[in-house]
MIBANU-117617 format. One record per residue (C-alpha): residue in one letter; residue number from 0; y, x, z negated. Coordinates in Angstrom, 3 decimals, decimal comma, always signed. Each point is the difference from the previous one (the first is absolute). Layout:
<recs>
REC resn resi        v        u        w
REC    a  NUM        Y        X        Z
...
</recs>
This chain:
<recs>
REC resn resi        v        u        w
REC    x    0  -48,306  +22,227  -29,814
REC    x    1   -1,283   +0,576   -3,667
REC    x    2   -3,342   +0,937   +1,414
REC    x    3   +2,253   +2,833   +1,683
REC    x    4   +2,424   +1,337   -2,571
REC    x    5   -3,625   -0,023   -2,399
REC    x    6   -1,847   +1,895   +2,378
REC    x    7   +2,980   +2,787   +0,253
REC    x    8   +0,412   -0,085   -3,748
REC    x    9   -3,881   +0,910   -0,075
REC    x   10   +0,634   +2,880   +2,117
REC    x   11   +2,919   +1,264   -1,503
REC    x   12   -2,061   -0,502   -3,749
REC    x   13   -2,705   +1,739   +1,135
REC    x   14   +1,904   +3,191   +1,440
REC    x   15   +1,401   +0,269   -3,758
REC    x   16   -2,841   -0,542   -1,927
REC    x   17   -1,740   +2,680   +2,549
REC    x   18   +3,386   +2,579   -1,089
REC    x   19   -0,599   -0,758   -3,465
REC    x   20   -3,526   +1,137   -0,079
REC    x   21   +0,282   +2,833   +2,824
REC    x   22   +2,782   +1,720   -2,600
REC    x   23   -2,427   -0,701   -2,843
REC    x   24   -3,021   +1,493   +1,507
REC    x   25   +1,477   +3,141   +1,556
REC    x   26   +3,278   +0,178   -1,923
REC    x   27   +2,382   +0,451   +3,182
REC    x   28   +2,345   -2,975   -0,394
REC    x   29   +2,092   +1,034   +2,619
REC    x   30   -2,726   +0,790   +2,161
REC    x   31   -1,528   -3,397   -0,764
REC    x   32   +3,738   -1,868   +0,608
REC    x   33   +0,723   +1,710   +3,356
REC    x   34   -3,537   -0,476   +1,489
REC    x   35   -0,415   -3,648   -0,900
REC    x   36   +3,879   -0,704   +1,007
REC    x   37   -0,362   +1,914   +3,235
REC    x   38   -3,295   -2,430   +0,872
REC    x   39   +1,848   -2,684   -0,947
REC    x   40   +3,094   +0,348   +2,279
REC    x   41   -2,228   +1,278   +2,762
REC    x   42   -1,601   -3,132   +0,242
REC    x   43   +3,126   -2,189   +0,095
REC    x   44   +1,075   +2,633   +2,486
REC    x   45   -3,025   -0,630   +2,326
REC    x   46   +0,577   -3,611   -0,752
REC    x   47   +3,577   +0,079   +1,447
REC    x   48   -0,681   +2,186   +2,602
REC    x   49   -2,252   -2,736   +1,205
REC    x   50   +2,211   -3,064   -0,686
REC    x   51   +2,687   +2,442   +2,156
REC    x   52   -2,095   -0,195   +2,923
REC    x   53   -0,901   -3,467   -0,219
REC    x   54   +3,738   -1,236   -0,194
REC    x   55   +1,107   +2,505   +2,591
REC    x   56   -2,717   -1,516   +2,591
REC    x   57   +1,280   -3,517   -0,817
REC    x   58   -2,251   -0,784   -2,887
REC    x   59   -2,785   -1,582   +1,976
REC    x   60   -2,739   -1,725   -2,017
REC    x   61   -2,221   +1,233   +1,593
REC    x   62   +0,244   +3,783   -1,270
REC    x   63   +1,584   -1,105   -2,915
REC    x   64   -1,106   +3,053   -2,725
REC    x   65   -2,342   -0,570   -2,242
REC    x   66   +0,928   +0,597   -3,359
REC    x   67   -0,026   -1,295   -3,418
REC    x   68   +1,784   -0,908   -3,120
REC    x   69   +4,250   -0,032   +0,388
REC    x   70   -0,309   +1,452   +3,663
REC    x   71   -2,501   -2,966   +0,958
REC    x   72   +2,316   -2,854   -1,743
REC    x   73   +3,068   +2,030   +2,464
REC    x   74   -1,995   -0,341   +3,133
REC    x   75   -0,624   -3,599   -0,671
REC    x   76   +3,633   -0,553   -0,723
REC    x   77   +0,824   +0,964   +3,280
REC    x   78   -2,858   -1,555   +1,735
REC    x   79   +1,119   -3,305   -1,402
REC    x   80   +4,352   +0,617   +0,804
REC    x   81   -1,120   +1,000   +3,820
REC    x   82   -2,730   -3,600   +0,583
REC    x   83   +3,171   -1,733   -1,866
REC    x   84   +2,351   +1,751   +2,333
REC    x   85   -2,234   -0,490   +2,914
REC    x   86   -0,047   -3,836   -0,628
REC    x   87   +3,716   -0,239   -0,544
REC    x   88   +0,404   +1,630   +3,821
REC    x   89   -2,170   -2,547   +1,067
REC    x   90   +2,028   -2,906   -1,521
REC    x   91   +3,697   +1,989   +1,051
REC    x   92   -1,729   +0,161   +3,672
REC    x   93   -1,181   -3,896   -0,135
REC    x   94   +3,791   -0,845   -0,611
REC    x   95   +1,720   +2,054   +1,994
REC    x   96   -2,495   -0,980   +2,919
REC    x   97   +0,975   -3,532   -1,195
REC    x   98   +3,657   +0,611   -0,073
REC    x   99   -0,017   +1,358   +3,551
REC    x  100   -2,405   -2,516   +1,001
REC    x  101   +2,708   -2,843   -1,539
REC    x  102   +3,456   +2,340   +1,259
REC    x  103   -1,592   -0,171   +3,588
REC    x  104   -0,571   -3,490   +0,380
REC    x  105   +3,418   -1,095   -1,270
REC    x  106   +1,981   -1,522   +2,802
REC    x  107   +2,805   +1,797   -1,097
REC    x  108   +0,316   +3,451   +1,826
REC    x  109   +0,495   +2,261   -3,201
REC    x  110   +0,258   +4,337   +0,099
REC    x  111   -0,021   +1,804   -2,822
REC    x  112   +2,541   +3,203   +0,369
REC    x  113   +0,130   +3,065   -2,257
REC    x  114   +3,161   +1,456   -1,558
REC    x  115   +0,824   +1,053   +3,371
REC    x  116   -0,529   -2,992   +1,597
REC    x  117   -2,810   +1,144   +1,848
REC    x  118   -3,010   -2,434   +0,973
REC    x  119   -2,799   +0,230   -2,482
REC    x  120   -1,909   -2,923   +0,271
REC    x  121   +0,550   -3,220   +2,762
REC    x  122   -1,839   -3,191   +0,682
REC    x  123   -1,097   -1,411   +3,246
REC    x  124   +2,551   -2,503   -0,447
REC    x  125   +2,517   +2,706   +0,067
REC    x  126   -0,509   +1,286   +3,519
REC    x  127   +0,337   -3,587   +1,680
REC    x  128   +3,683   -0,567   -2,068
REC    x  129   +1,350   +3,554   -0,191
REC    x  130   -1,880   +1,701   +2,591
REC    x  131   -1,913   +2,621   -2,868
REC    x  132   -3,231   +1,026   +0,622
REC    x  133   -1,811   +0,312   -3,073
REC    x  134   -2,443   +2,570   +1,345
REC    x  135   +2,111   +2,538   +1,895
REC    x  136   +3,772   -0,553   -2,061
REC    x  137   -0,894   +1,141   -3,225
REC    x  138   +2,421   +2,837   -0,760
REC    x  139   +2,753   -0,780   +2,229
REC    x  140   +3,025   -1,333   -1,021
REC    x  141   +0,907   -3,631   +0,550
REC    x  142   +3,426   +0,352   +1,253
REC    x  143   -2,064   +1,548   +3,629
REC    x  144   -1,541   -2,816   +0,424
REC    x  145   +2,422   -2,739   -1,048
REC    x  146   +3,481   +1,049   +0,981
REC    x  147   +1,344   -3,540   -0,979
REC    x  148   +3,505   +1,001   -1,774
REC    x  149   -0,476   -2,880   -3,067
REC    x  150   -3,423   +1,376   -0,303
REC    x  151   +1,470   +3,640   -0,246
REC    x  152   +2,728   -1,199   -2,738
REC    x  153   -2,939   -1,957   -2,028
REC    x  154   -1,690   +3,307   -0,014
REC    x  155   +2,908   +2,367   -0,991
REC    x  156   +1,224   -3,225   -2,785
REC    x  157   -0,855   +1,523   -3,433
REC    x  158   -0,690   -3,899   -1,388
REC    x  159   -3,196   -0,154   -1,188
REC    x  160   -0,464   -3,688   +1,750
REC    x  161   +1,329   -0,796   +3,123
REC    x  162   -0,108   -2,045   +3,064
REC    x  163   +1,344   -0,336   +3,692
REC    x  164   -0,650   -2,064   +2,902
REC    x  165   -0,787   +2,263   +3,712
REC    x  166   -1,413   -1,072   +3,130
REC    x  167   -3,755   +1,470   +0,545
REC    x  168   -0,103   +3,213   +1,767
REC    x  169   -3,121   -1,442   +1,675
REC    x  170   +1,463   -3,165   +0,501
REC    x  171   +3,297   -0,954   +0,649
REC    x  172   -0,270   -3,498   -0,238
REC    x  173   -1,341   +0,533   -3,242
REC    x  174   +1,989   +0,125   -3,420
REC    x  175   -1,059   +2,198   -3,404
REC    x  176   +0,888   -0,296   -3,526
REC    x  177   -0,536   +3,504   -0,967
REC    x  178   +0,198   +0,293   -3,755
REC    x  179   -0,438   +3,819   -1,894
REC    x  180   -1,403   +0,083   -3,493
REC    x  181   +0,113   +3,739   -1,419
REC    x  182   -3,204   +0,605   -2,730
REC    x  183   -1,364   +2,773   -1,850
REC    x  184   +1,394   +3,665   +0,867
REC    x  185   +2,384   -0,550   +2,881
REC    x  186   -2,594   -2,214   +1,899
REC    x  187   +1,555   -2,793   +2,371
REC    x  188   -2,259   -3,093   +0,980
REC    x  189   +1,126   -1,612   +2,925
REC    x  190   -0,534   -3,151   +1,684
REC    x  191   +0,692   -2,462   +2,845
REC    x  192   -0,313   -3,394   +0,009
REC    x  193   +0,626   -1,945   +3,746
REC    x  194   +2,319   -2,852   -0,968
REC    x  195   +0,865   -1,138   +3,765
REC    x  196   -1,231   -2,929   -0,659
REC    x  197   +1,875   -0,696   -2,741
REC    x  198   +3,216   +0,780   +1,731
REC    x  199   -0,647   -2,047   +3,054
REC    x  200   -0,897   -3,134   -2,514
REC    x  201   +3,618   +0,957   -1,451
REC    x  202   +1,547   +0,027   +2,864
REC    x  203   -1,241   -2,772   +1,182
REC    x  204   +0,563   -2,392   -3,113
REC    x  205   +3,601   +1,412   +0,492
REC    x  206   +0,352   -1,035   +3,456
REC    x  207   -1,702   -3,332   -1,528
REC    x  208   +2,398   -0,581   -2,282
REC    x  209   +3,145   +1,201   +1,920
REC    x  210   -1,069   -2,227   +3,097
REC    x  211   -0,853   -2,942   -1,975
REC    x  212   +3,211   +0,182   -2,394
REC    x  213   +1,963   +0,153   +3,291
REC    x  214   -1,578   -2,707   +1,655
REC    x  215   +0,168   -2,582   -2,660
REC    x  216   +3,573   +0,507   -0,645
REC    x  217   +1,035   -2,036   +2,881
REC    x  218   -2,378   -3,341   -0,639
REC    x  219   +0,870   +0,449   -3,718
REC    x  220   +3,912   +0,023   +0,886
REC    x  221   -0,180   -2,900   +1,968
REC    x  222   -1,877   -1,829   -2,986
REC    x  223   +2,361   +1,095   -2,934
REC    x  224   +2,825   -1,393   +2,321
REC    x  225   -1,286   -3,330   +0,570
REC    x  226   -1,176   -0,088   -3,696
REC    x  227   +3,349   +0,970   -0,742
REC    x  228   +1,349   -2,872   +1,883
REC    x  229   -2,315   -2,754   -1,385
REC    x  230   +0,742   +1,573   -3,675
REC    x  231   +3,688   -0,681   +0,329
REC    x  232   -0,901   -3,558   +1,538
REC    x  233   +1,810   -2,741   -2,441
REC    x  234   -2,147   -2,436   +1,608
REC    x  235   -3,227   +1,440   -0,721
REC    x  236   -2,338   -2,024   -1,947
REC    x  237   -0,036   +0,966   -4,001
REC    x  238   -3,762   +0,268   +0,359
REC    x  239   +0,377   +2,445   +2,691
REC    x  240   +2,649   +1,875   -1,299
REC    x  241   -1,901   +2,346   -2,719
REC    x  242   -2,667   +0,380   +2,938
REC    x  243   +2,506   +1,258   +2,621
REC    x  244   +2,101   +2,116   -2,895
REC    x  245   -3,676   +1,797   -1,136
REC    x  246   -0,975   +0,419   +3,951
REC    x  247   +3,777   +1,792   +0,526
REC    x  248   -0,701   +2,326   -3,257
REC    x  249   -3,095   +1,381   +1,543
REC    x  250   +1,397   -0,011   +3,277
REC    x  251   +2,522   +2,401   -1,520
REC    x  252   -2,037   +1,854   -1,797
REC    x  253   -2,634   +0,733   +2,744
REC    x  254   +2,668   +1,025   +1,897
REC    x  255   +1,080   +2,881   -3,011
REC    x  256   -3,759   +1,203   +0,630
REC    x  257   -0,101   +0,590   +3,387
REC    x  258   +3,726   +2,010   -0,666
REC    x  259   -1,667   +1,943   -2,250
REC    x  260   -3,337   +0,902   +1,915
REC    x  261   +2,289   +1,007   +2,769
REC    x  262   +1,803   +2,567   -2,145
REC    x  263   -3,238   +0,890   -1,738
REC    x  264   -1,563   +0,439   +3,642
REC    x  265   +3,114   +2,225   +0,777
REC    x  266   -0,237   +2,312   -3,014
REC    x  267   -3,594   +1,173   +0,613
REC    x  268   +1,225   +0,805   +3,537
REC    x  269   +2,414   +2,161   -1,400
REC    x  270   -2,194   +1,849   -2,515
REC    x  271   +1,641   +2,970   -1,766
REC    x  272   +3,182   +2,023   +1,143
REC    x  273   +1,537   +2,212   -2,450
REC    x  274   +3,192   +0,371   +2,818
REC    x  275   +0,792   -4,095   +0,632
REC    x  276   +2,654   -1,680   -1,865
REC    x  277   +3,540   +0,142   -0,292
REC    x  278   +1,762   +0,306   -3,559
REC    x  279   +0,294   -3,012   -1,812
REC    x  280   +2,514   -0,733   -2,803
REC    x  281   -2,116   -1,929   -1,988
REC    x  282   +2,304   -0,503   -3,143
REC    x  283   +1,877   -2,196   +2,202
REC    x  284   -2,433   -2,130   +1,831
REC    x  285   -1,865   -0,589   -3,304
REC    x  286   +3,343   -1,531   -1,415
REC    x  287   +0,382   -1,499   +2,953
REC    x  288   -3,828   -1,614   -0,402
REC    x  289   +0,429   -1,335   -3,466
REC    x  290   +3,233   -1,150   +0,868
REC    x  291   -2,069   -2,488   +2,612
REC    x  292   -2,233   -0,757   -2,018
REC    x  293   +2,598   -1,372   -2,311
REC    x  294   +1,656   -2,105   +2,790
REC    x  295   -3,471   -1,101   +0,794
REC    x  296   -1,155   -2,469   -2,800
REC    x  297   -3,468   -1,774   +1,221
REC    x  298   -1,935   -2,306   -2,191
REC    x  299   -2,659   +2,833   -0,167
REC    x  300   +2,103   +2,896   -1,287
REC    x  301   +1,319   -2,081   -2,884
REC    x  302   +2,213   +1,717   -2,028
REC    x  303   -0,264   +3,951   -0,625
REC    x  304   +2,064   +2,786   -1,211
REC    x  305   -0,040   +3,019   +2,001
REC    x  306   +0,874   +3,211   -1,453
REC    x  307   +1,093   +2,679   +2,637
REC    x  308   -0,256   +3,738   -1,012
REC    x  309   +0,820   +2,722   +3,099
REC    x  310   +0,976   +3,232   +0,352
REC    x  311   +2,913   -0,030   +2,742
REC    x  312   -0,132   +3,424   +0,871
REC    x  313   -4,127   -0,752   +1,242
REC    x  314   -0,346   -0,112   +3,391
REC    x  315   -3,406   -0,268   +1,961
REC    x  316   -1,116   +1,054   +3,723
REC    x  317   -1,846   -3,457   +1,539
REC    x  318   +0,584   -2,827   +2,307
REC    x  319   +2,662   -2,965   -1,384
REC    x  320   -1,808   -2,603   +0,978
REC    x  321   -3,356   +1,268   -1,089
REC    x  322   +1,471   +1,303   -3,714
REC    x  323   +1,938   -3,724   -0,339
REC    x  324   -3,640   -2,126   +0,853
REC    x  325   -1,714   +2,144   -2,742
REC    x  326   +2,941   -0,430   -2,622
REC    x  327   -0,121   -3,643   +0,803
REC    x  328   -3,651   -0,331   -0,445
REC    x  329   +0,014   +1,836   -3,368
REC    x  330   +2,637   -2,276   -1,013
REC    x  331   -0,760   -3,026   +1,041
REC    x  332   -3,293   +0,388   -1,646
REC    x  333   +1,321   +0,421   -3,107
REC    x  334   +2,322   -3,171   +0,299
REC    x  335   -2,912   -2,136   +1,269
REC    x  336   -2,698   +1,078   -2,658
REC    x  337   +2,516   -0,492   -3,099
REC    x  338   +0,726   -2,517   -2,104
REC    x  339   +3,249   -1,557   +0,034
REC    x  340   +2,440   +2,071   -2,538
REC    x  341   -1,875   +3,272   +1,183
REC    x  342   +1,549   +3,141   -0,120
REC    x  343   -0,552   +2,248   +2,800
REC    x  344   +0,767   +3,289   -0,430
REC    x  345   +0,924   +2,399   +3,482
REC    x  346   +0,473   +3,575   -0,283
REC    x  347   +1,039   +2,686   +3,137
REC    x  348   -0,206   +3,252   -1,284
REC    x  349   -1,728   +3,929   +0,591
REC    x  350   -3,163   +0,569   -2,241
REC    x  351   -0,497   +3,292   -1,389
REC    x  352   -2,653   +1,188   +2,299
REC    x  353   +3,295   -0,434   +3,172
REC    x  354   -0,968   -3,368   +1,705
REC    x  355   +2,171   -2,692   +0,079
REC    x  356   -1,196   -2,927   -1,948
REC    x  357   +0,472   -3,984   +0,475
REC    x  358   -1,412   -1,812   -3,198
REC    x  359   -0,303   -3,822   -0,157
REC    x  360   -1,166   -0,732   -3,370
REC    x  361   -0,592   -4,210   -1,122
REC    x  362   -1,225   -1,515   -2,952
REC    x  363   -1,907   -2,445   +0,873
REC    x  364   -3,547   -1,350   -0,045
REC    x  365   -1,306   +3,699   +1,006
REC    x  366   -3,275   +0,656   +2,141
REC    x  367   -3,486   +0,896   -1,209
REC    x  368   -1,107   +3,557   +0,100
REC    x  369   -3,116   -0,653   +2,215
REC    x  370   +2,273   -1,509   +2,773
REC    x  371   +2,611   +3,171   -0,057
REC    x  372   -1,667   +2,221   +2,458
REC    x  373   -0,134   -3,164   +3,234
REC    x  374   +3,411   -1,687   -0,682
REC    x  375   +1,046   +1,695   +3,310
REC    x  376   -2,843   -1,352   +1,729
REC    x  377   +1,096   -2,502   +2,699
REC    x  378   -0,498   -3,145   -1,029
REC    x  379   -1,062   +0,614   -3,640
REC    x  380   +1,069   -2,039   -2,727
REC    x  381   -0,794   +0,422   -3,774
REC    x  382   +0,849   -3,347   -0,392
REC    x  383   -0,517   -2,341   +2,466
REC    x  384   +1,771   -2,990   -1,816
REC    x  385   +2,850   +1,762   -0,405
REC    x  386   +0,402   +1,751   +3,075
REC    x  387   -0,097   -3,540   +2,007
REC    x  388   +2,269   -1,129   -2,551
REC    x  389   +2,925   +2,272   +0,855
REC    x  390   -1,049   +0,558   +3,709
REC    x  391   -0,911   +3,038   +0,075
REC    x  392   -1,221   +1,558   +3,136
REC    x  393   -2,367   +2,536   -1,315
REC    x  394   +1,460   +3,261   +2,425
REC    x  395   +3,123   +0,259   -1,925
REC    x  396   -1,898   +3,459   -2,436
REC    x  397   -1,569   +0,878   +3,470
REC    x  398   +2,695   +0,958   +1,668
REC    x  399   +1,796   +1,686   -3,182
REC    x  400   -3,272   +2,012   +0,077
REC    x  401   +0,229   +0,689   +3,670
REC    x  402   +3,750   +0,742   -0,068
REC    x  403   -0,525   +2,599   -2,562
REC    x  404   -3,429   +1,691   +1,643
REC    x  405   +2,330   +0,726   +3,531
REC    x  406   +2,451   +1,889   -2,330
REC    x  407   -2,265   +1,841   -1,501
REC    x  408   +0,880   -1,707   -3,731
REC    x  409   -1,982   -2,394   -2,253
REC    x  410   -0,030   -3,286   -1,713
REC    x  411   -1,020   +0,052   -3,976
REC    x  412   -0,975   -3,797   -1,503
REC    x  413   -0,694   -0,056   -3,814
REC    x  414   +0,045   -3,589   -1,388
REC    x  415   -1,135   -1,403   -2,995
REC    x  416   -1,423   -3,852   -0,634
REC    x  417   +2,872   -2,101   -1,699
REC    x  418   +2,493   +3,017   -0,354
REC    x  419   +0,795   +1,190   +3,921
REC    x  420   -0,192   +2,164   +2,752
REC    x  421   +2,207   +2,925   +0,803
REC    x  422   -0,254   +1,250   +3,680
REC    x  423   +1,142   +3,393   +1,177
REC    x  424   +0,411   +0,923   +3,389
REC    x  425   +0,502   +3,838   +0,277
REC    x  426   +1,428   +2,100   +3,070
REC    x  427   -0,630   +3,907   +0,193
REC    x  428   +2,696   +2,137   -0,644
REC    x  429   +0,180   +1,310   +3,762
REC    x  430   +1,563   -3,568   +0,862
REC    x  431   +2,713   -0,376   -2,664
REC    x  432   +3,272   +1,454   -0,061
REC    x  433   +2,470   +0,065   -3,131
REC    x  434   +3,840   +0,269   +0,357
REC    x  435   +2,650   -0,082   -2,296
REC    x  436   +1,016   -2,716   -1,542
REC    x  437   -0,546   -1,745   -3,573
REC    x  438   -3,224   -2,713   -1,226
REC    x  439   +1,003   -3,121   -0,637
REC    x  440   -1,779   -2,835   -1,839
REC    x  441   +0,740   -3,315   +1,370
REC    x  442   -1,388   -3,531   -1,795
REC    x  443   -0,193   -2,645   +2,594
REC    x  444   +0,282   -3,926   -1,963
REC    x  445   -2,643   -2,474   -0,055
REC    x  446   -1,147   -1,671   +3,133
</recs>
């Protein structure tokens, strides 16, 4: 570069020094100025004229012009930008060749669609789920070739992530998870995963767990009642009596799981329905609840203080029964997992977003954070211990979480360690109804 810039410094020296003595010899300055300018810029002229040509033919460098000085440090500027530019097409062309490579072996079909929705790119994976051809498709629009109406909503939905379940087109039998993700300029990238497997391993640990729940009942009633019989026995033998008394507490309690799989097994048959319910007045059946509770004293409730907070003009759209097993989960929860003296705290009311709100808030030993997100789990427990200890079941958060999936609401756990938990079960406002009448604020005594 120096070598360069010196050699065109040279040049443009020597055309002065060669005015300076030109004017002193002969005496025509202006003479001398023009002539020597005039060679000057007429070279640089020819110069350009040549670097013109060699761009415009695609600057080969093969007939790359041969010049010196600036002109020669130009051309080797541009030599160097196009090998650099040359080698970065190679590397873009590796990737994408490795991208397609990788997008076309995916098992999942996946199409990418254009802003509007037209096929730009599909895998071969794509034409066995969805029936697109990747070769002969691109630039048609999806919605000719899958006329699914789910499919056609997930395409018109202006979410930037979503997902819905539709049988094949090529395949009946067989079930998609389609799920849109919308990138860069109004690009959507689409794909399909077959989960018919899945489904039938659901379906069929459902009919497990319905058939099985059913079929136990019977044996199991026959054995609470005799260990009922033997447990009220005044002339069983003291040694035998903690032995039968433990047996008919298990027997019992075995029989509250196999309730509760049955209504868990009933509420994924259900599944969602915005239209099914009937509407409930809930300030009165929660008064109603505590009220039970308070008759109800068992050695492991202890003794609690429930504070009741509803808003009697609240109403909500759901089934009785369904709405009473989740209030009495919620609740009973929070009576089981507190210490004795506990206040419990039980509030009805409409959030400010419109859904109707039940809120079950305890203070007692509180949950760890890392356990939050599986307490509805079946069968979890953060505590073992202390879950055997008050007999829990492990379903009762399950089918709270179920309940409030098949009305399209949502269950909300925040809990602390030593301070408490506070659980909020929230229905949309399509389902709740509000009528005139006045909030009350009722305090219900110890148990």
């Amino acid at each position: 570069m120096n070598t360069a810039w010196s050699v065109e410094f040279s040049r443009l020296l020597i055309t002065l020094v060669s005015t300076v003595i030109f004017g002193l010899v002969s005496g025509y300055w202006t003479v001398s100025v023009v002539i020597h300018s005039c060679l000057y810029i007429g070279w640089n002229v020819i110069q350009l004229r040549s670097f013109e040509r060699w761009i415009r033919n695609g600057a080969p460098s093969s007939s790359a012009p041969d010049a010196s000085g600036i002109w020669e440090l130009i051309v080797q500027h541009i030599y160097r930008s196009q090998k650099s530019n040359k080698d970065r097409k190679k590397h873009l062309s590796k990737l994408a060749s490795h991208y397609h490579a990788v997008m076309s072996a995916l098992p999942d079909a996946t199409v990418v669609l254009n802003e509007n929705l037209e096929i730009e790119w599909a895998n071969k994976t794509s034409q066995d789920l969805l029936g697109v051809k990747p070769n002969s498709d691109v630039g048609h629009k999806l919605s000719n070739i899958v006329r699914d109406g789910a499919m056609l909503a997930l395409l018109d939905s202006r979410d930037v992530k979503d997902e819905v379940e539709i049988p094949s087109p090529v395949d009946q039998l067989k079930t998609l998870m389609v799920t849109k993700i919308q990138y860069g300029e109004d690009k959507t990238l689409l794909t399909a995963r077959d989960i018919s497997q899945r489904i039938a391993l659901q379906k069929l640990r459902k009919a497990f767990i319905a058939n099985a729940s059913h079929e136990l009942r019977t044996p199991l009633t026959v054995i609470s009642g005799y260990l009922e019989m033997l447990d009220g026995d005044e002339e069983l033998p003291p040694s035998m009596s903690k032995i039968v008394n433990n047996a008919h507490v298990q027997a019992l309690r075995m029989d509250q799981i196999l309730n509760d799989l049955l209504i868990l097994s009933k509420l994924e048959e259900k599944g969602y329905s915005e239209d099914r319910g009937d509407t409930v007045d809930v300030p009165v059946m929660l008064k109603s609840l505590v009220s039970d509770f308070q008759k109800t004293k068992t050695k492991a409730k202890g003794t609690h203080e429930i504070k009741l907070t509803v808003q009697d003009d609240l109403l909500v759209k759901v089934v009785e029964a369904e709405f009473y097993s989740l209030c009495q989960n919620l609740l009973s929860n929070a009576v089981k997992y507190s210490p004795e003296g506990a206040v419990i705290k039980v509030c009805w009311s409409l959030s400010d977003d419109g859904n109707a709100c039940l809120k079950v808030v305890d203070n007692g030993e509180g949950i760890a954070r890392e356990h939050l997100s599986r307490l509805t789990e079946r069968f979890f427990r953060a505590n073992v211990n202390r879950t055997r200890k008050v007999n829990g079941t492990g379903l009762g958060l399950s089918i709270v979480k179920h309940i409030m999936e098949n009305y399209g609401g949502y269950l909300d756990i925040q809990s602390e360690l030593t301070i408490g938990s506070t659980f909020t079960a929230c229905f949309p406002g399509y389902r709740t109804q509000v009528i005139e009448s006045k909030k009350t604020q009722q305090a219900i005594p110890p148990l």
